[in-house]
N, C-alpha and C positions, 0 to 999 in steps of 0.2 A: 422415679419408678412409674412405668405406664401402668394405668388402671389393667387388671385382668379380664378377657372378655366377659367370662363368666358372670362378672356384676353385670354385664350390661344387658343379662337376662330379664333382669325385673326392672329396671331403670328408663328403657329402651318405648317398653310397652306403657311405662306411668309418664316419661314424656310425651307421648302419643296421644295419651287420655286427656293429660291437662292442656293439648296443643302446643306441647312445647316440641323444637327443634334441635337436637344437638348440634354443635358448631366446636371446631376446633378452637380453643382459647388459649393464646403465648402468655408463658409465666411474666408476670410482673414482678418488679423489687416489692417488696414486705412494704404494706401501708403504711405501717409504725417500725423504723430502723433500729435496726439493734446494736446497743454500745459495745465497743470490744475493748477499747481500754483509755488509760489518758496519762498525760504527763501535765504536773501542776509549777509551771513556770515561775517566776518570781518575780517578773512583771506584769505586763500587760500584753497579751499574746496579742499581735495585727494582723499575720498573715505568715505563710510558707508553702513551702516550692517542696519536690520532693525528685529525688532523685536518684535511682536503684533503691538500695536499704537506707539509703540515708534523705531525713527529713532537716530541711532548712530554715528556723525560726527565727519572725523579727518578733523581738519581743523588748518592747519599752527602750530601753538602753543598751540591749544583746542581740547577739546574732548565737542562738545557739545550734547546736548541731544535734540530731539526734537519732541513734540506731533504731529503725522501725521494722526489720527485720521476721519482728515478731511484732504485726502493729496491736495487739491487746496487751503487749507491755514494751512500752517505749524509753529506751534509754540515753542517759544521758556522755555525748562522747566527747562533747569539748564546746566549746564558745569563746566571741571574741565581744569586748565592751567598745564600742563605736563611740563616735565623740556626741551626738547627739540619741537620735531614738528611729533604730530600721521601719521602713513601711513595705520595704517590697524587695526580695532578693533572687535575684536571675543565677545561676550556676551555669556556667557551661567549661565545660573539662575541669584542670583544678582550681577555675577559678569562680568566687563568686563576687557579684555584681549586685551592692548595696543602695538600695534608696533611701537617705539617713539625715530624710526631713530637712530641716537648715543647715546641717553639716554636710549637704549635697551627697555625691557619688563615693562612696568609699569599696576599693578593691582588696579583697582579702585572698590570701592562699589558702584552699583547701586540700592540697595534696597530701597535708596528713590529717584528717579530720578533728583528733584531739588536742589538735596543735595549730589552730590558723591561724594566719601573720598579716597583718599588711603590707600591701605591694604600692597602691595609691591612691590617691584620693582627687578630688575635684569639686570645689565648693562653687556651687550656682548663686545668681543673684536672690534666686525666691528658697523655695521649698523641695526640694525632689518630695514628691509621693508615689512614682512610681518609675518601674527601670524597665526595660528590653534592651537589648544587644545582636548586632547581625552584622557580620560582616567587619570586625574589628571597629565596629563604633558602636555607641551607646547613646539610646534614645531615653530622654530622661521628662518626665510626667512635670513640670518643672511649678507648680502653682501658678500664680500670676502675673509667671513669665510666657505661661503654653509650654513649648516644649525645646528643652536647649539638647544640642546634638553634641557628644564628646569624641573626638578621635582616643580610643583607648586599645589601638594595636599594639602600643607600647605600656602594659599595663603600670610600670611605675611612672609613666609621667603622661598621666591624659590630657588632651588640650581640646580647648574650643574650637567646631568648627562653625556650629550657625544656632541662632535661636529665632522661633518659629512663635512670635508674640500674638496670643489670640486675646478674644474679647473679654473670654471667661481666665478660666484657672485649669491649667490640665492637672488631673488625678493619676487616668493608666493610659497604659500607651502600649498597642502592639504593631509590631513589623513584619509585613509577609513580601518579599521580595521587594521591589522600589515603594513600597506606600508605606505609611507610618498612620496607623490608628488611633485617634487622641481621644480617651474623654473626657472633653473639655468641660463638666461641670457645665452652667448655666445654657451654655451654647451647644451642648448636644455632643454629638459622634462628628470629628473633625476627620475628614481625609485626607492625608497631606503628601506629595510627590519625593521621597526622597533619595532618586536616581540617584544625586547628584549631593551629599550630605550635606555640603556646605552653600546648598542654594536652594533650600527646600518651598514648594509651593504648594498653594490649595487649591485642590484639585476638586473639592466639593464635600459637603456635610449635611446631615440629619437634625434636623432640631427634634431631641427630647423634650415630651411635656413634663420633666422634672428633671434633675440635676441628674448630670451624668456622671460615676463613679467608675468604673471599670468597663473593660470591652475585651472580648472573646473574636478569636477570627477563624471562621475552620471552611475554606474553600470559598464560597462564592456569597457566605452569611455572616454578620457580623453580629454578637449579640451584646446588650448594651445592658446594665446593671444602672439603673433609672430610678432609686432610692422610692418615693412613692406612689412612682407608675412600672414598679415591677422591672421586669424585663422586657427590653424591645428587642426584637429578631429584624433585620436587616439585610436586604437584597443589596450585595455590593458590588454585583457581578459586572454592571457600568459605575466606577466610582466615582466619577462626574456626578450623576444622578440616582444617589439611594434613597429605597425605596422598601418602608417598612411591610416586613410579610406577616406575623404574628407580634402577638404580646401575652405574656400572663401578670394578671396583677398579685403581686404577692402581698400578705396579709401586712406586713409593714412597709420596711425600707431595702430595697435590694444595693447591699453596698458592692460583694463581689461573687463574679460568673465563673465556673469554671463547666468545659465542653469536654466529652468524651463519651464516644459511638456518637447516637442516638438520644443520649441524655446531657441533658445541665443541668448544675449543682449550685445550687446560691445561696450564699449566706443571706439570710433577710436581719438585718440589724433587728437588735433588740428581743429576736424572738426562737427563730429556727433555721437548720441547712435545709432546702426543700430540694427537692430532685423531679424538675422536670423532664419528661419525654417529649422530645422535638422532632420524632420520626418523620412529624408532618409538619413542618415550621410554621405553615399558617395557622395550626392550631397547638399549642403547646398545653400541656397537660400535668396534672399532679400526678406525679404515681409512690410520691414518700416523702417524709419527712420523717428530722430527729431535732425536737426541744432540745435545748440547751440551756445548763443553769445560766451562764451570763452572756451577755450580748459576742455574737458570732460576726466576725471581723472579716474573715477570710476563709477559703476552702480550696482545697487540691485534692486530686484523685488519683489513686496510683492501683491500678488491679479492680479488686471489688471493694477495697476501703477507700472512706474519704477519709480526710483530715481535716478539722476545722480549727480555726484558729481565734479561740471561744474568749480573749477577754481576760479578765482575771481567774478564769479556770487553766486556761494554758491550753495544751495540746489536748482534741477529742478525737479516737477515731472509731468509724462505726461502718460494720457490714452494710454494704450497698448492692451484695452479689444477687442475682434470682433465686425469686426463692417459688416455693409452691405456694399457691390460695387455694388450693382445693385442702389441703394439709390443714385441717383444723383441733382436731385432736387425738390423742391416743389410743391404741386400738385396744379394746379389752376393760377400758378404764370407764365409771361409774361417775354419776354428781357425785362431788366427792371424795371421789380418788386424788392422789396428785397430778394425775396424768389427765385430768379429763381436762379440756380445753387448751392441752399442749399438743402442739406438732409433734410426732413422730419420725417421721421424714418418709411417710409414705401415706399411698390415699386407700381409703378402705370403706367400706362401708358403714364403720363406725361415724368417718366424717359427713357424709350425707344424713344419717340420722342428727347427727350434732347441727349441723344447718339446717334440718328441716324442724328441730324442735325450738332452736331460736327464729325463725321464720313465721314458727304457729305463733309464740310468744310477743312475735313483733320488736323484735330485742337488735336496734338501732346497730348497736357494736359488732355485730356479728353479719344479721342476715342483709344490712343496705348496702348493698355492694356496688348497685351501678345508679342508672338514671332510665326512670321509666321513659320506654318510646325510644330510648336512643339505640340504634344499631351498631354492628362493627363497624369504627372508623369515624363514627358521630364522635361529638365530645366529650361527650356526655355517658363516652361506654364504659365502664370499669370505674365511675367517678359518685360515690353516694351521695343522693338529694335529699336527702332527710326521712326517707317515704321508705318502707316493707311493701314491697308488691310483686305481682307473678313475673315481670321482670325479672328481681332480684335472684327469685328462685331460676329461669331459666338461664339469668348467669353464672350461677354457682353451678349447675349442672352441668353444664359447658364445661367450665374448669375441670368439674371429678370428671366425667367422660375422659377427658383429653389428658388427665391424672399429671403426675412431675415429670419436667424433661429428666 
């Protein structure tokens, strides 16, 4: 709901006075995300894929299946027990494409969901840790084999066609038309040629300053999941010679990246899903986070929910949509009330007095909104420093002016 002119009768003139400027300010996701629901698995949840209503979980010894329909209650529609333990599940039509650790490639039918079957399997020399599929073959993450290529057009009977031996140990691996994306753990972002499946070469790689777990490809950037150096962003537009454009370092271990718009989503081991803003890849940005009780493994995004794949909590998913900052609290409502200090889903002038009384207070939680000195487009815009200052108040003013999309 846009602000009413009206307010902007006395607002107008008091930014004037303190030298402040209105400026239009684009909603960001909620600082702190909000849980919508979860399902409590009975292993150890790694990681999943989602796809329409239905969400795909590797979990310890299971591959289950689950209705997300309604993702604040996730249900359960069917599962199949693997010979080993999923790390990473590809679906494309009714079939899904299993990464099932020392028990290699396992192919399952999901054409009825509460009923899936196996079709075939494919046992590697090492590890699969991670799977992609393009083009009736399957690129498999292969441990400290690198990355072994399966012919699986004929899903019951997959065959070898070449294995692609690197220095390290491949983890994930993505495919965007002839290249194959590897991260290869000790040795970085592998780029490797695979025209040709069965005669794949290296066409050139990135050395990460920390082990490389996952990689993200979305046009001409690669984003690389670098356990205690965060995330690397990646120019791969000559894949001969890539060439790092940003990083953020995240507060632990970034095990896995997930891209969508303008944002990534990354589970940091051990601690939280953080949701970077890459609008600008050279400078990548915090704009949310959600704790999670146990170590977050994995995440997918489908809509404005994520999905995280939290560990022995099982399935978490949590609003990620825009929301309003200017929306601080109830209108009408009192220290005191239940409603003081809740959104209503509108901006009013209640909420500018609610910021301007944590602002006198100096009250951290509320009125540090950005970074003193930093402009639109700095890094440091929308990002709190620790400091209360006339900054913070001409960001927040920003926001009520320019009210909820």
């Amino acid at each position: 709901m846009r602000v009413k002119r009206s307010r902007l009768g006395f607002i107008v003139p008091a930014c004037a006075a303190l030298g402040l400027h209105a400026m239009v300010a684009e909603a960001q996701p909620c600082a702190t995300l909000d849980p919508l629901g979860s399902y409590d698995t009975p292993g150890l949840c790694a990681d999943l894929t989602i796809v329409g209503d239905l969400a795909y979980v590797a979990d310890l010894d299971l591959v289950l299946i689950l209705d997300v329909s309604d993702p604040g209650n996730p249900v359960l529609v069917g599962s199949y027990d693997t010979p080993h333990g999923p790390e990473e599940i590809k679906v494309i039509g009714d079939i899904a494409y299993v990464a099932d650790h020392d028990s290699g490639l396992q192919i399952l039918d999901v054409s009825d969901p509460s009923n899936p079957s196996h079709l075939g399997s494919y046992d590697t020399p090492a590890d699969v840790e991670g799977v992609d599929v393009e083009g009736g073959v399957a690129y498999l993450a292969d441990y400290f084999e690198g990355m072994t290529i399966v012919d699986v057009s004929d899903p019951t009977n997959p065959t070898h066609l070449a294995t692609f031996d690197t220095a390290s140990s491949g983890f994930g691996v993505r495919v965007v038309g002839d290249l194959a994306y590897l991260a290869d753990f000790g040795d970085g972002l592998r780029i490797i040629d695979v025209s040709d499946p069965a005669n794949p070469s290296l066409v050139g790689f990135y050395l990460t300053p920390d082990q490389a777990f996952d990689v993200e490809v979305v046009g001409d950037l690669a984003y690389v999941a670098c356990d205690g150096a965060g995330v690397h962003i990646v120019d791969v537009s000559d894949p001969g010679s890539p060439v790092l454009v940003g990083a953020y370092d995240t507060t632990w271990f970034a095990r896995d990246v997930e891209v969508a718009g303008t944002r990534a989503y990354v589970a940091d081991f051990q601690s939280s899903m953080l949701v970077l803003d890459v609008s600008d890849p050279s400078n990548p940005a915090l704009i949310g986070s959600y704790t999670t009780p146990d170590t977050p493994f994995g995440v997918a995004v489908a809509g404005d929910t994520a999905y995280i794949a939290a560990g022995e909590t099982g399935v978490l998913t949590v609003d990620v949509s825009e929301c309003c900052q200017a929306d601080l609290t109830t209108q009408g409502a009192g220290a005191g009330d239940p409603g003081y200090g809740v959104p209503d889903g509108a901006v009013s002038a209640a909420d500018l007095q609610y910021f301007v009384n944590a602002y006198v207070a100096g009250d951290l939680a509320v009125a540090d909104v950005t970074t003193q000195g930093a402009s639109v487009g700095d890094p440091g815009y929308g990002a709190p420093d620790g400091l209360v200052s006339a900054a913070d108040l001409q960001y927040y003013v920003n926001l009520w002016v320019a009210g909820c999309p």
